[in-house]
C-alpha positions in Angstrom: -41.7 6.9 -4.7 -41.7 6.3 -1.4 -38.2 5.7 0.6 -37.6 2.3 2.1 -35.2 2.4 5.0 -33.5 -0.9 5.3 -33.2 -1.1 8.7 -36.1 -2.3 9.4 -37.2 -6.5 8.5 -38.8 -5.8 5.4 -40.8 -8.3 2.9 -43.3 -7.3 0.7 -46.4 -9.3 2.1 -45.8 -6.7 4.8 -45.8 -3.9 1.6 -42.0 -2.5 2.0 -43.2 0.0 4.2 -40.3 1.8 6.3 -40.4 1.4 10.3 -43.2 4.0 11.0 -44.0 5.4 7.5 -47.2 5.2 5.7 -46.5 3.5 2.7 -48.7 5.5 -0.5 -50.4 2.8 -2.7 -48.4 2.8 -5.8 -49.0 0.9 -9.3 -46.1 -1.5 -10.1 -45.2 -0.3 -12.8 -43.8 2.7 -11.9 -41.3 1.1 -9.6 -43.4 2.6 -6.5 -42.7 1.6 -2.5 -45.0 -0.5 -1.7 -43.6 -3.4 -3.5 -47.1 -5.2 -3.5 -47.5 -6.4 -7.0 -48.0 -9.7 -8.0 -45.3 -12.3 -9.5 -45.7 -11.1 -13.0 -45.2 -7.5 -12.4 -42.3 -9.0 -10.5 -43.0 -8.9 -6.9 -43.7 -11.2 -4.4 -42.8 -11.2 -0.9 -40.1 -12.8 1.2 -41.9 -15.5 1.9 -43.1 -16.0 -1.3 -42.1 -19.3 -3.3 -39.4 -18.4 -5.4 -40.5 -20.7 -8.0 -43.8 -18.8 -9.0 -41.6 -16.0 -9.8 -39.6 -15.5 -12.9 -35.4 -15.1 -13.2 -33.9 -11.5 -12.9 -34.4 -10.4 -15.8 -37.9 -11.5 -16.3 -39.1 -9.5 -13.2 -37.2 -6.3 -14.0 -38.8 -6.5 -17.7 -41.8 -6.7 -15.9 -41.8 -3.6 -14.4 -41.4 -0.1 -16.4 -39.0 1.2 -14.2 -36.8 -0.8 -15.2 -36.8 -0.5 -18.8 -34.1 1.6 -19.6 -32.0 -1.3 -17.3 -33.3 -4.4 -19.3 -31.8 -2.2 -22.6 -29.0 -1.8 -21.1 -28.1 -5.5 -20.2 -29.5 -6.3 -23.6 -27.0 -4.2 -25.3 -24.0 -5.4 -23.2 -24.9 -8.8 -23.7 -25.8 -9.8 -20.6 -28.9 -11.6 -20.3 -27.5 -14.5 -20.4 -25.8 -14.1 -17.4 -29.0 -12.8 -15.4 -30.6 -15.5 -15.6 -28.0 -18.1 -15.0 -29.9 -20.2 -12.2 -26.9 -19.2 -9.9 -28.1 -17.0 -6.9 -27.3 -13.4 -7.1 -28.1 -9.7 -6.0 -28.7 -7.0 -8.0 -28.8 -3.0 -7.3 -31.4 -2.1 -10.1 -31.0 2.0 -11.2 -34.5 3.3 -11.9 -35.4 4.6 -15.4 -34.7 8.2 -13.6 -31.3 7.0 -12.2 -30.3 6.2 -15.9 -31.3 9.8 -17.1 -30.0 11.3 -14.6 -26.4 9.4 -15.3 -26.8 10.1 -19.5 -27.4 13.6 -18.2 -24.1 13.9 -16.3 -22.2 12.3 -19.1 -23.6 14.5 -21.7 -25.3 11.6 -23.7 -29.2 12.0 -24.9 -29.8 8.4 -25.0 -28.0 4.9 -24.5 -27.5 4.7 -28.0 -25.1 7.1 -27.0 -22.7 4.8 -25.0 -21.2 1.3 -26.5 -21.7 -2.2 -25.2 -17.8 -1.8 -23.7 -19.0 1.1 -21.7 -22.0 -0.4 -20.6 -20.6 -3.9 -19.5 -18.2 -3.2 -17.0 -20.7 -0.4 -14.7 -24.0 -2.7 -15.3 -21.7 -5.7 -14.0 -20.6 -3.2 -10.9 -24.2 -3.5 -9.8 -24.6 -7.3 -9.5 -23.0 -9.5 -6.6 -22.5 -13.4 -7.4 -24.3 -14.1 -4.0 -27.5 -13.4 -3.0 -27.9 -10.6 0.3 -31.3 -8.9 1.2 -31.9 -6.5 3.5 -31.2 -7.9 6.7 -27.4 -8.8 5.4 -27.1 -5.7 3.6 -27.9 -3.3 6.8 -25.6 -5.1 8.8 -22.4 -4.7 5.7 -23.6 -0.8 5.7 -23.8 -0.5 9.1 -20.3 -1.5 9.6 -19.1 0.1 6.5 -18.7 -2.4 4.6 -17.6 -3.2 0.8 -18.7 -5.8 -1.0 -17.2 -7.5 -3.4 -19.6 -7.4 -7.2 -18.9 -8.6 -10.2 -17.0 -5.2 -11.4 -15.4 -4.3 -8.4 -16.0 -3.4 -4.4 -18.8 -1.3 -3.5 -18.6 0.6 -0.3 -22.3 0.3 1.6 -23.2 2.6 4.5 -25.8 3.6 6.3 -27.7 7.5 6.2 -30.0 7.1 9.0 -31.5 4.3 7.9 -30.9 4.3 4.1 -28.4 2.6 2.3 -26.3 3.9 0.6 -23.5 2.3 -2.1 -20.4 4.3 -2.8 -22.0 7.6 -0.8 -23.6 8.3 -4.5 -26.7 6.2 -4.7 -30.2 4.7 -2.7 -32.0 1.7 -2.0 -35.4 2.8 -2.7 -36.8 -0.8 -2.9 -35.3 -3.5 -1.5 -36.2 -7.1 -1.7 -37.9 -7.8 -5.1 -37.5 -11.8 -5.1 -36.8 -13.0 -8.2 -36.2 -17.2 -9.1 -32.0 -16.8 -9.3 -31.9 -14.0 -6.5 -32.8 -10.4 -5.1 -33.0 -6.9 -6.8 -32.9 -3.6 -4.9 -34.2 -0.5 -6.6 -30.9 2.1 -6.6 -32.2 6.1 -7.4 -28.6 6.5 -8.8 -26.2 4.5 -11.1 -23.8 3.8 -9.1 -19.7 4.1 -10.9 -17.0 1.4 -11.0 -13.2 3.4 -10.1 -10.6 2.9 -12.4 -9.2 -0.2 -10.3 -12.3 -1.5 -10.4 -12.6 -2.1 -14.2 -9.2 -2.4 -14.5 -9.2 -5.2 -11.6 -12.4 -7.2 -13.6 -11.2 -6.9 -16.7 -9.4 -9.8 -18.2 -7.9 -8.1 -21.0 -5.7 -5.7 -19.0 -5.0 -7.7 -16.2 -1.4 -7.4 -17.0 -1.4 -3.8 -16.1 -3.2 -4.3 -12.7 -0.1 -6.8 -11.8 2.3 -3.8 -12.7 0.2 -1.2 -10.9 0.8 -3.8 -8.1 4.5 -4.2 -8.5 5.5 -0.6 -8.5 3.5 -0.1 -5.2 5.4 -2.4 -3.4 8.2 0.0 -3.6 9.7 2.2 -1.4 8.3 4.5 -0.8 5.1 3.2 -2.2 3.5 5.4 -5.0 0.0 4.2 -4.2 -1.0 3.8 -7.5 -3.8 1.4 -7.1 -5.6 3.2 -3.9 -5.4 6.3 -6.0 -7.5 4.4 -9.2 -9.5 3.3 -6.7 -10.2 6.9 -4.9 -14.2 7.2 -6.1 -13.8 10.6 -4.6 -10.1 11.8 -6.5 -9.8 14.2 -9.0 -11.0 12.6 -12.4 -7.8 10.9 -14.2 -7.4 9.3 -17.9 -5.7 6.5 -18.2 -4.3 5.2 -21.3 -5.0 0.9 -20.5 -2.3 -1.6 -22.1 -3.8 -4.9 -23.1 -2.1 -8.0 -21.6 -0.9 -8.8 -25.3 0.9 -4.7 -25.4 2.9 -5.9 -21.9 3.8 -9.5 -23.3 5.2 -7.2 -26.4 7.1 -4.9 -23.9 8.4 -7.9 -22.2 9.7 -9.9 -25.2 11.2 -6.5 -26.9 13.4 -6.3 -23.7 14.1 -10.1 -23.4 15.8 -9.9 -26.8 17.1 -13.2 -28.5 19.6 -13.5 -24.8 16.5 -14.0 -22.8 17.3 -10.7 -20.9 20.6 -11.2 -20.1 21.4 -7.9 -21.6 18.2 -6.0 -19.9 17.6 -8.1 -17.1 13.9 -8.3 -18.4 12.5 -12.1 -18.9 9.1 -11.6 -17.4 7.1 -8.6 -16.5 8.0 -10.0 -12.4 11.5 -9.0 -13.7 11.3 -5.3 -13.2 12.0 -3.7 -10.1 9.2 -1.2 -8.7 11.5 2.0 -9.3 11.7 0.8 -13.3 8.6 -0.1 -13.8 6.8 3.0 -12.1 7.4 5.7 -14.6 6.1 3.7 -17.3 2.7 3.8 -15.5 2.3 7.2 -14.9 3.4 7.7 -18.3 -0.2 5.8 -18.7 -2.0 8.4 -16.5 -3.1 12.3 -17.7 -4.6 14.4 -14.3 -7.8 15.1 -16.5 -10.4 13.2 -18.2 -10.3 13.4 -21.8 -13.0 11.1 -23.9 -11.8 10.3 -27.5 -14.6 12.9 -29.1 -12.4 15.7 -27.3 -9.5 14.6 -28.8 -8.1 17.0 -31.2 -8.2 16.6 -35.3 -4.7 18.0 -34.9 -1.5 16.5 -33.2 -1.6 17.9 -29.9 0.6 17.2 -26.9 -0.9 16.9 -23.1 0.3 16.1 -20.1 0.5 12.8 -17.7 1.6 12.2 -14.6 5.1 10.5 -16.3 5.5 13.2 -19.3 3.3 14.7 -22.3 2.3 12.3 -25.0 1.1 13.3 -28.4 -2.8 12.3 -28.9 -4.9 12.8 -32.3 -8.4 11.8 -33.6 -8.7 10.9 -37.2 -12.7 10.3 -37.5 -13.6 8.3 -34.5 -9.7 6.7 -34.2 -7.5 8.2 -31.6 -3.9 7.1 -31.5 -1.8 8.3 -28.4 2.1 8.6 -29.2 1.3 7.0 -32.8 -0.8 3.7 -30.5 -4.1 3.3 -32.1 -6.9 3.2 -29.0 -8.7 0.0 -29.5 -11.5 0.2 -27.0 -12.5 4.0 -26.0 -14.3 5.8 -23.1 -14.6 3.5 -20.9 -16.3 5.5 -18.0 -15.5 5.1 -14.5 -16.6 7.1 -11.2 -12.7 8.5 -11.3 -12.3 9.1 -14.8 -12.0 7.3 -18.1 -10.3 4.2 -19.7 -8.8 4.0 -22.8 -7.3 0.6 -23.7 -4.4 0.7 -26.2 -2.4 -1.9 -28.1 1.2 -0.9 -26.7 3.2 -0.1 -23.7 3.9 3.6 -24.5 7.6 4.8 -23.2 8.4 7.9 -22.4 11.4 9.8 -23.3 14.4 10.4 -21.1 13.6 13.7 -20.5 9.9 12.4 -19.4 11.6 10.5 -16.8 14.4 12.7 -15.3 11.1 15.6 -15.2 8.9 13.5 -13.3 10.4 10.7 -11.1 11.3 11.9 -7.9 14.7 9.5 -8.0 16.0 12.3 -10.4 14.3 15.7 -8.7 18.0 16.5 -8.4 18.6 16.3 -12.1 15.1 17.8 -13.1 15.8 20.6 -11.4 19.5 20.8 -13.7 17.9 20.3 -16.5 15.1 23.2 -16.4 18.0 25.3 -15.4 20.1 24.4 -18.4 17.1 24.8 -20.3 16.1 27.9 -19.2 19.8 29.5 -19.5 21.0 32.0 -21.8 23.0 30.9 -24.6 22.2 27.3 -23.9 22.2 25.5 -27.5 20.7 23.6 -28.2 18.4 23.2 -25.4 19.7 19.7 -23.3 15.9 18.5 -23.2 16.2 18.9 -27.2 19.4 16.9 -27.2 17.9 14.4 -25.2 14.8 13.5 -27.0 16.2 13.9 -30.6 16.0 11.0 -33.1 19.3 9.4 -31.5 19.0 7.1 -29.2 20.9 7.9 -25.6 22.8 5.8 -22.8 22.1 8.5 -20.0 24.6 8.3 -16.7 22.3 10.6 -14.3 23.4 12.0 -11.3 21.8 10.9 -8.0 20.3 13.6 -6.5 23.0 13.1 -3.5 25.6 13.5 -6.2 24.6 16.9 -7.6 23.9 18.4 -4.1 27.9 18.0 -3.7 28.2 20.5 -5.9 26.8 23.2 -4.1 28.4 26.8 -4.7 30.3 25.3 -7.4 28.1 24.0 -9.6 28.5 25.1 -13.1 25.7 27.5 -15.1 24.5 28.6 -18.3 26.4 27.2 -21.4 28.6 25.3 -18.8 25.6 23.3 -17.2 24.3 22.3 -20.6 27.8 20.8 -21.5 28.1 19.2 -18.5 24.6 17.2 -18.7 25.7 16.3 -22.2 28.6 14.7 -21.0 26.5 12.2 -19.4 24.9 11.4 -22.3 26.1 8.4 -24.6 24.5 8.3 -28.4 24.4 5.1 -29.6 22.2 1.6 -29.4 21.7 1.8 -25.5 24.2 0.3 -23.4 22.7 -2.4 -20.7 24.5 -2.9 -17.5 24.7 -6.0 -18.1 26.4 -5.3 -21.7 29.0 -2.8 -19.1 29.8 -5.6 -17.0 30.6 -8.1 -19.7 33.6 -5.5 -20.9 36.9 -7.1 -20.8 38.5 -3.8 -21.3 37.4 -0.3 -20.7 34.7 1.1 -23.4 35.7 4.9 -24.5 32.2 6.3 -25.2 32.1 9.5 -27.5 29.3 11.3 -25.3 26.9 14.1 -26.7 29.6 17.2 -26.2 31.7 16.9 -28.9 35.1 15.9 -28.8 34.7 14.3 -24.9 34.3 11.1 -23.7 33.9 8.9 -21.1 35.4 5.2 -19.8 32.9 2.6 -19.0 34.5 -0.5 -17.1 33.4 -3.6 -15.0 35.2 -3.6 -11.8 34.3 -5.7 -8.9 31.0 -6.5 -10.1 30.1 -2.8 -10.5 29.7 -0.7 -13.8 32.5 2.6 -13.4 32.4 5.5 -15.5 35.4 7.6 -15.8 35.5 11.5 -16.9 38.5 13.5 -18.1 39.7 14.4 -14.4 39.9 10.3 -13.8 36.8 10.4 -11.4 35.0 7.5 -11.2 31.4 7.2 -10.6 29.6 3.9 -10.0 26.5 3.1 -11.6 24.2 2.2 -8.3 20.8 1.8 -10.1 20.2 0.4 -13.6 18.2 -0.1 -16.4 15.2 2.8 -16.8 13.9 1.8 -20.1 12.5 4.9 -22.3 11.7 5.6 -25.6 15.1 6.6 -26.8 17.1 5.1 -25.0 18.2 3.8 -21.1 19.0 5.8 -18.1 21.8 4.5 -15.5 22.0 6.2 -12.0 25.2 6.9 -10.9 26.8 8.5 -7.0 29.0 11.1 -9.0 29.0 13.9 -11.3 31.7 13.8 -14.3 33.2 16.8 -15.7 34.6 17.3 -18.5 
């Protein structure tokens, strides 16, 4: 197939040939450079009538090289779509591009990928408006993305080629069709995570979190990074919309958040909201058919959740996936049909607000004599009210701070069983709370004083509770600017 560099004014009464080259006579059929073929095979050049051509998807069915694409959008249900009389562009992958792409996924055929998986990349190849070549050298010459229906495509320019996303090739540009413009592409190009996730109706909720817990500070950068083409490939586990309005009403209670301080998923602050995310996110890409038969635990960015395959059915931390493999130049999508939590130990291990207290906690843990094991303690079947340290806190404790059986009693001392206690519940008291904590035999006072939330140990210290309200699966965690002793 011969190469046609963009940069040049192309048309195909002039035969697509690139500024110089010697264009090699090519049958239409097999998708060949010189784009002369008449309207039926579906060519015609840019001065060509639009009308004596047919829509999108009559020209690409047209034309052999093309077939594996027209099965594609037929099985993802979007012919209709194609040839909606509205003016559009589309970046056509060559029969070769789409072997090439089953090739790298490990499938033999598209039989081998759903209509779900299929939707959201054929979708990342059409633009709502119509751009030939002339408007598309200029976007890749000045680096340009553009905005498709599945996402932002980067274009640039190698020598004269364009390029989308640095992965795949115009090799034809300019094929008129009655509703807009196809250009031949040598590759299938991939949406990123953010992409999908961003065009994707059903889990728009979790793009407004992503969104929320960036604008903290610092910034975790969550979206850029599911947008990275180029990052290390990720899973992540996708709630729908329906799974946050769940989280959301769980938390709002029958006070309508009073107690939480959760009415709307706006409510949380950045710092609550973020290591519920990365909860969402394992740093590898596991499809559903590698899933074990067995329970097995792996890792994510917020904690280790517990995923299983029964038949084709996957549940992650006992949440059935509803729509899997959902493939992405970055990783993989799985959307599920709940909010998962992690566990208080999942959140003092991985945010960096509690490094301090992660790095306690693996000492505790990794004492002699310590038992049972504080992480043990802490994600048991009872539910916790956690008063955790600040970092600051725990580096006042420097040469004194206590070890071995001594450390593990001391981080169950912040620990409350019980139904968790809100801040707001603390500030409500009228009187001081004793609270029985996890060492036997010790407690701790909770009291409202001055609008603040105080917790008292044996020594009459008082810390303040200066961050509130990280919501886990057993429980809540309270940040407090002391360490109690017991």
């Amino acid at each position: 197939m011969t190469r046609v560099f963009l940069g040049c004014a192309l048309t195909l009464s002039l035969s697509m040939m690139a500024c110089g080259e010697t264009a090699t006579p090519t049958d239409a059929g097999t998708g060949g450079g010189t784009g002369r073929t008449d309207a039926g095979a579906g060519g015609g050049g840019g001065t060509q009538d639009a009308g004596a051509v047919g829509d999108i998807v009559a020209v690409a069915s047209a034309n052999a090289d093309f077939s594996i694409l027209v099965q594609a959008v037929t099985k993802a249900g979007l012919v209709a779509a194609l040839r909606d009389p509205a003016q559009k562009t589309v970046f056509a992958p060559t029969n070769a591009a789409f072997g090439a792409l089953l090739t790298e996924l490990g499938a033999t055929s598209l039989d081998d990928l759903t209509a779900d998986q299929l939707k959201p990349i054929l979708l990342y190849h059409v633009l709502g408006t119509k751009i030939e070549s002339a408007a598309a050298t200029a976007a890749a010459t000045a680096n340009t993305k553009v905005t498709s229906l599945g996402g932002k495509i980067q274009l640039s320019l190698n020598g004269s080629t364009i390029r989308l996303d640095n992965r795949a090739s115009v090799v034809i540009a300019d094929v008129q069709a009655s509703n807009g413009v196809i250009h031949a592409l040598d590759k299938v190009i991939l949406p990123s995570i953010a992409d999908i996730a961003t065009t994707t109706p059903a889990v728009s909720s979790l793009v407004a979190a992503l969104t929320l817990a960036d604008t903290g500070t610092p910034s975790p950068g969550l979206v850029a990074a599911l947008d990275n083409d180029a990052a290390a490939k990720v899973t992540v586990f996708a709630p729908t919309d329906g799974a946050f309005t769940a989280l959301v009403n769980a938390l709002k209670g029958t006070d309508n958040g009073a107690a939480t301080g959760i009415s709307a998923l706006t409510s949380f602050r950045p710092d609550q909201v973020t290591p519920v995310l990365t909860y969402h996110v394992a740093p590898m890409q596991y499809l559903s058919t590698a899933v074990p038969t067995a329970a097995t635990a792996i890792a994510t960015l917020g904690g280790s959740v517990t995923v299983q395959r029964t038949g084709q059915a996957v549940t992650v931390d006992g949440v059935s996936v509803v729509t899997a493999n959902l493939l992405a130049s970055n990783g993989v999508i799985h959307v599920i049909g709940s909010v998962l939590l992690p566990s208080i130990t999942d959140v003092v291990t991985t945010s960096a607000i509690f490094s301090g207290l992660k790095a306690v906690v693996l000492a505790a843990d990794g004492a002699s004599g310590t038992t049972p094991k504080i992480a043990v303690v802490l994600d048991g079947a009872t539910n916790f009210t956690l008063f955790a340290p600040s970092n600051a806190a725990l580096a006042t404790l420097g040469a004194g701070a206590p070890s071995g059986q001594a450390l593990t009693d001391v981080l169950a001392y912040h620990a409350v069983p019980g139904a968790p206690v809100y801040a707001a519940a603390a500030l409500g008291l009228a009187a001081p709370l004793v609270a029985p904590t996890a060492l036997p035999t010790k407690s701790v006072t909770v009291s409202a004083e001055a609008g603040s939330v105080k917790v008292a140990d044996s020594t009459a210290t008082k810390a303040t509770v200066t961050q509130v309200n990280f919501f886990t699966s057993n429980g809540v965690i309270h940040q407090v600017d002391k360490v109690l002793l017991p």
